[in-house]
N, C-alpha and C positions, 0 to 999 in steps of 0.2 A: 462493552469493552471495545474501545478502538483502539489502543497501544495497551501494552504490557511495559509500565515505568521499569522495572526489574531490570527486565532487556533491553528497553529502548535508548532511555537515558542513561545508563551508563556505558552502552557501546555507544552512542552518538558524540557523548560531552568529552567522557571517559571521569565521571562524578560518581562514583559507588554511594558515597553518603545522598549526595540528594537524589538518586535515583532510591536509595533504602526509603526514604521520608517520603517520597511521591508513594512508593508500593504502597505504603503501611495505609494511607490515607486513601490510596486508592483499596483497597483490602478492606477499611473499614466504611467505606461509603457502599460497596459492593454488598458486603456485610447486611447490613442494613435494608438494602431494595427489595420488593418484591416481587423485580421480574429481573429475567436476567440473560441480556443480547450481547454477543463480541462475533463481530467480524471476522470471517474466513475461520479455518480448524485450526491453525494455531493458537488463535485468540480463544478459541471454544475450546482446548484444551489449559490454558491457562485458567479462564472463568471456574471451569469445574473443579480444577483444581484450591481455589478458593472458597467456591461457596458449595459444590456438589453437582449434582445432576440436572437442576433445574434451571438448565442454561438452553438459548434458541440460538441456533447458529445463524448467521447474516450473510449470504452468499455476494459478494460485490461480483458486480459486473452489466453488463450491459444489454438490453431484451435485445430479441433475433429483431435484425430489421435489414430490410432488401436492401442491398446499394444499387448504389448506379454510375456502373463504372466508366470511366470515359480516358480516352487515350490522350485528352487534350491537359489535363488536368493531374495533381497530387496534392488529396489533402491528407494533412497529418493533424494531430490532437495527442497532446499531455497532460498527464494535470498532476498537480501537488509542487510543492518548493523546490524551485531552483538553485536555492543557493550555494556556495562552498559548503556551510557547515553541514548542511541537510543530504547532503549527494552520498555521504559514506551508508545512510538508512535510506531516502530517497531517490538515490542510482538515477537521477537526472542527466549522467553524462552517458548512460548505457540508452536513454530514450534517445539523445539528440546521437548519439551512434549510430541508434538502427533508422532514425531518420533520415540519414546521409545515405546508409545504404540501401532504404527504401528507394530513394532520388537516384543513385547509382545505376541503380536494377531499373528504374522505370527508363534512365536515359537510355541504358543498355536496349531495353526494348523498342524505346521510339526511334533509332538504330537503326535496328534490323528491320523494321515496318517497313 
């Protein structure tokens, strides 16, 4: 399980009906499998909620890895849809926010160096 249609598509679209027909079909393919992964604890409480306890939680995120920081340099990384309609679930305008204030706080520092 990577979305929960329930909640996703009818706060994204604001369609209560075809958000009901995506659940039901997502509920009945679920139904059916027999194994059973969703992404992060909300998703892992939804899943269980549908088919039981025999759900594996999917931890997203990224392995520990060294950087190498450099005063000369700012790199940034996003990922998922930018668009207008996606930014109300996708908060694309909250990533390029903290991205400006990342660049802020870095000027700020190369500044004071």
């Amino acid at each position: 399980m990577h979305m929960s249609y329930i909640d996703y598509a009818s706060y994204k679209h604001g369609s209560g009906v075809n958000a009901v027909k995506k659940d039901q079909q997502q509920r009945k393919i679920f139904k059916q499998a027999h194994k059973h992964f969703a992404v992060g604890p909300l998703l892992y409480d939804a899943m269980r909620d549908i088919v039981g306890d025999n759900v594996t939680m999917l931890v997203p995120g990224f392995a520990t890895i060294t950087s190498n920081p450099s005063k000369a340099h700012l790199n940034l990384i996003t990922f998922g849809r930018m668009d207008c309609e996606s930014d109300r679930i996708k908060q694309g305008t909250l990533a390029v926010a903290g991205f400006a204030s990342a660049c802020r706080m870095a000027h700020e520092l190369i500044l004071l160096c």
